[in-house]
C-alpha positions in Angstrom: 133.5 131.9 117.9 130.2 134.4 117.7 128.3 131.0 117.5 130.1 129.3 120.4 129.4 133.2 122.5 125.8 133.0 121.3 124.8 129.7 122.6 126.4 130.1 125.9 124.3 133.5 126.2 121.3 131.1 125.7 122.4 128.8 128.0 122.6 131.6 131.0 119.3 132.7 129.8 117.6 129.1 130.5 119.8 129.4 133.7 118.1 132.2 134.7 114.5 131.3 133.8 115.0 127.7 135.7 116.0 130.2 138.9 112.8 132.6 138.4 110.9 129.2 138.4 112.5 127.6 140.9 113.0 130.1 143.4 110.7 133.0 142.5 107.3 130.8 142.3 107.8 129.0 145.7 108.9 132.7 147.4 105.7 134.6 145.8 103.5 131.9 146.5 105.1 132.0 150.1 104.6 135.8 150.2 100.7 135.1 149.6 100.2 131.7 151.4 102.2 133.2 154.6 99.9 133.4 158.3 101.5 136.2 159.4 101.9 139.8 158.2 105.0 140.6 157.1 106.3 144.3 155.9 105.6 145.8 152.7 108.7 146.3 151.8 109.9 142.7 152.2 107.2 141.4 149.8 107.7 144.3 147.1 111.7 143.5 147.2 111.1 139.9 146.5 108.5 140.8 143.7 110.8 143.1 142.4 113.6 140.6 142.4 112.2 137.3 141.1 110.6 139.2 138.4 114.4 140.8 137.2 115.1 137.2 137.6 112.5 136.8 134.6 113.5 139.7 132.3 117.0 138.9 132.6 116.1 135.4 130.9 113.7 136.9 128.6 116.4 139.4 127.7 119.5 137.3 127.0 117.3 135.0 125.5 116.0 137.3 122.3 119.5 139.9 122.6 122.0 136.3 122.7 123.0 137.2 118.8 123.7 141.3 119.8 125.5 140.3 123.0 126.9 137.8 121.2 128.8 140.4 119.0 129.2 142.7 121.7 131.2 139.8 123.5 133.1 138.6 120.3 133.2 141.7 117.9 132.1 141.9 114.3 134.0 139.2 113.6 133.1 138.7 109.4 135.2 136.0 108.6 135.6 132.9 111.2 138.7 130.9 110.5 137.4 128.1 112.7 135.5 125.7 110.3 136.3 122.8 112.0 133.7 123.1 115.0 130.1 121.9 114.3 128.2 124.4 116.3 125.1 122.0 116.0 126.9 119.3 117.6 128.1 121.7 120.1 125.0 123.2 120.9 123.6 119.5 121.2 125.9 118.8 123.8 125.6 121.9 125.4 121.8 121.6 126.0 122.3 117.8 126.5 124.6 119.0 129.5 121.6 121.7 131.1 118.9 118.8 130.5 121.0 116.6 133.0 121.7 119.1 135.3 118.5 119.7 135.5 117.2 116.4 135.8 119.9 115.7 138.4 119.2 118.1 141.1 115.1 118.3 140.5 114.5 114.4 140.6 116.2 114.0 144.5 114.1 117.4 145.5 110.6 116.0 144.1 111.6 113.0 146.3 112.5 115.1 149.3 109.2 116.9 148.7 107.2 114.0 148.3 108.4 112.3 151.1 107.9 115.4 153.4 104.7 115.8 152.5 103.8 112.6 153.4 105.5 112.3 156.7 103.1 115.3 157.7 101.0 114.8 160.4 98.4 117.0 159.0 99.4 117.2 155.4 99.3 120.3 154.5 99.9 121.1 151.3 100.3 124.8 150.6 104.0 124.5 152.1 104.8 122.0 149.9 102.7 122.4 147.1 104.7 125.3 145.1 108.2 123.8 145.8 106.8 120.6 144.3 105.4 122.6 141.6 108.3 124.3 141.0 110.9 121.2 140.6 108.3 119.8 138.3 108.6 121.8 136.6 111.8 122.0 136.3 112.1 118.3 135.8 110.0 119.0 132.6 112.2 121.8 131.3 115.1 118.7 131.3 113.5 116.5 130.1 112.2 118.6 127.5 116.0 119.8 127.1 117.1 116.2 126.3 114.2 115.0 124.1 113.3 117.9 122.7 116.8 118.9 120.9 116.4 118.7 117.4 112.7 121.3 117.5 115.4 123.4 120.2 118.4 123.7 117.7 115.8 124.5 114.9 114.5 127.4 116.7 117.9 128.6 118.3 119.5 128.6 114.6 117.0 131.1 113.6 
């Protein structure tokens, strides 16, 4: 059960790092890209914020086998041989690639078809959104391709 408590900490952690790069990017680009001034404190709180965003990912991401203990105990001997984590993590991952993939694809569109309905196209509203679900899209993609060089470096 450590194994099943271990990849689900890694799944948060991508969860996470999708949210720093979704949100965060667009809102500090935002912050610099914005006409008018707008208090200090507004832009240091959002800083502040998207980069815990960040850690937090980083963080479950390299700690997923201590928490993973924390959450389950020192558990020596698993009675559960049954369960192919591999095949479980598969599907998990499998699962976050399409999620992904599902809610950055119609966004791109929305993105791309805003910025061309714009009478004067300008980009620099757009541009880090568009950025942002790209990347994103890649990250699932990635996700769903990329599994067997993913599970190799999660088993480690």
């Amino acid at each position: 059960m450590k194994g099943i408590a271990r990849i689900s900490v890694k799944i948060l952690s991508i969860y996470f790092f999708v949210e720093f790069i979704t949100q965060g990017i667009p809102q500090i680009f935002g912050i610099f890209n914005m006409r008018q001034e707008i208090g200090k404190g507004l832009v240091i709180g959002i800083i502040i914020s998207q980069l815990l965003k960040l850690l937090i990912a980083v963080y479950l991401w390299y700690f997923a086998e201590k928490l993973s203990i924390r959450i389950m105990g020192n558990i020596k001997n698993e009675s559960i041989k049954e369960i192919n984590y591999r095949k479980l993590q598969l599907i998990a991952f499998s699962v976050v690639g399409i999620v992904l993939l599902a809610t950055s694809i119609p966004e791109i569109a929305q993105y791309i078809v805003e910025y061309l309905s714009m009478s004067g196209r300008v980009i620099t509203n757009i541009l880090p959104k568009l950025i942002a679900k790209t990347i994103e899209l890649i990250i699932g993609i990635w996700l769903l391709l990329g599994l067997p060089g993913i599970l190799n470096k999660i088993s480690n």
